[in-house]
C-alpha positions in Angstrom: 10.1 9.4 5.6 6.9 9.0 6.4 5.8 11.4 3.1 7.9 9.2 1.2 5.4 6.1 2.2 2.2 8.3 1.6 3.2 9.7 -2.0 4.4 5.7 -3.0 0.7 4.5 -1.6 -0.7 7.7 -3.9 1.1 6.8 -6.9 0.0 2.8 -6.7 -3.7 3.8 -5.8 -4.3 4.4 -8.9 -3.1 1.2 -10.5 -6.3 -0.7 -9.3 -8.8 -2.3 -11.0 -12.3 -1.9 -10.1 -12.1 -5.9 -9.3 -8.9 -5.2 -7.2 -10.4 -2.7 -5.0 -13.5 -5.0 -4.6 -11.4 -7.6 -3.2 -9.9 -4.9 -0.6 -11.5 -5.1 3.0 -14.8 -2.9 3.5 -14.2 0.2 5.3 -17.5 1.0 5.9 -20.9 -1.5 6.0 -23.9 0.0 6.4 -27.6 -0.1 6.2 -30.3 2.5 5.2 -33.6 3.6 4.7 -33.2 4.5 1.0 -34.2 2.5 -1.9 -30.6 1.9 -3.8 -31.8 4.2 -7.0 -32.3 7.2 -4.1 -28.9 6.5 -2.1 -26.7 5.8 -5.3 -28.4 9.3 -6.8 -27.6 11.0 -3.0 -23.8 9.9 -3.3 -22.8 10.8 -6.9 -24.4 14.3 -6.0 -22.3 14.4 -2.8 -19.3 13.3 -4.5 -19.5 15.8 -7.5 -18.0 18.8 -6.0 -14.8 16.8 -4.7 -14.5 14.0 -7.3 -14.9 13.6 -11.6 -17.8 12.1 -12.2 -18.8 8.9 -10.9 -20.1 6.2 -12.6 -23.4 3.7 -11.4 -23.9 0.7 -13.0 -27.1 -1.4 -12.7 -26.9 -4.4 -10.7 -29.2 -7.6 -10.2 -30.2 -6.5 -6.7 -28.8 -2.6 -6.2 -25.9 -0.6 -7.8 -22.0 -0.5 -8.1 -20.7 3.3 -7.7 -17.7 3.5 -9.3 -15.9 6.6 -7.8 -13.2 8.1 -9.6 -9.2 9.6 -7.9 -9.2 12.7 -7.6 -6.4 13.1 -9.6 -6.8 11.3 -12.4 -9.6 9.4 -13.6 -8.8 5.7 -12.2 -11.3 4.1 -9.9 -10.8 4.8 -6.1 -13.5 3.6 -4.8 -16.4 1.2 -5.2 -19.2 1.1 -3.5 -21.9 -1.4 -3.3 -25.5 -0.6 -2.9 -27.7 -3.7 -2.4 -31.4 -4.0 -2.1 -32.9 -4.6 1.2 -36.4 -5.2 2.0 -36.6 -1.8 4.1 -33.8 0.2 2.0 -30.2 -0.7 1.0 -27.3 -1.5 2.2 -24.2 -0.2 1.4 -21.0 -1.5 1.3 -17.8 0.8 0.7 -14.4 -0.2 -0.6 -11.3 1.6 -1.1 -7.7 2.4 -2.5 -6.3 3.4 0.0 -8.3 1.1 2.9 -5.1 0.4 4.7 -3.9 4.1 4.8 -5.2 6.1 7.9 -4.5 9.6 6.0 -6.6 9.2 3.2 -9.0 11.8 1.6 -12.4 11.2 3.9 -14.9 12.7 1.4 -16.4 9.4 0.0 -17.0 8.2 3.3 -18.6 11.6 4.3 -20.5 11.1 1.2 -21.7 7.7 2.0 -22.5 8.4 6.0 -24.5 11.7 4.7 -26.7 9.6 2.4 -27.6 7.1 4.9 -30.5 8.9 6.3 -30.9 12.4 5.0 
C-alpha cells in the first residue's frame, strides 16, 4: 500500500510548475560563504551526474536554480540563491517536500556547496 502512495506522489511531482514548487515549504535554509555566481556554479556541477541539466537564471539579488526530475525533464526543485553581504543564502524547495523517501541528491548537493 504504501508503494501505491509513493508511485501516485512520483507521478504528480512532475505536474509542478516552477511557481508551484516555490510556493512549497523550504526544506532546507541556509547561509554561506560563497558569492551566489560560485555556489549556483558548485550546485549545477554537483547535480550533473544525478540530474539533466539544470537551469540558473539571473536574479536582482542572486540566482533561481531550476533543477530538473530525474525522470523527465519537469522541474523538481528550485532553489534560491540570494546575495548576502558575506556570501549567499540559499533557500531550497521541493516536489516532493512532504515525502520523507525522496531522492536526497539535491540536498546533498546544496549542503556540499555550502562551504567547500
Amino acid at each position: 500500500m504504501k508503494w501505491t502512495w509513493l508511485a501516485c506522489a512520483v507521478l504528480l511531482s512532475g505536474c509542478a510548475s516552477v511557481t508551484d514548487i516555490e510556493r512549497t515549504p523550504e526544506t532546507m535554509s541556509v547561509i554561506s560563504g560563497k558569492k551566489p555566481k560560485e555556489y549556483a556554479n558548485c550546485v549545477v556541477a554537483q547535480l550533473s551526474d544525478s540530474r539533466g541539466p539544470s537551469v540558473i537564471e539571473r536574479k536582482k539579488d542572486g540566482y533561481r536554480i531550476i533543477v530538473p526530475n530525474k525522470l523527465s525533464g519537469d522541474p523538481a526543485a528550485v532553489l534560491i540563491v540570494d546575495e548576502r553581504s558575506n556570501g549567499s543564502s540559499i533557500k531550497v524547495h521541493e516536489t516532493l517536500s512532504n515525502v520523507p523517501v525522496r531522492p536526497g541528491d539535491v540536498r546533498e548537493a546544496a549542503e556540499k556547496c555550502i562551504s567547500g
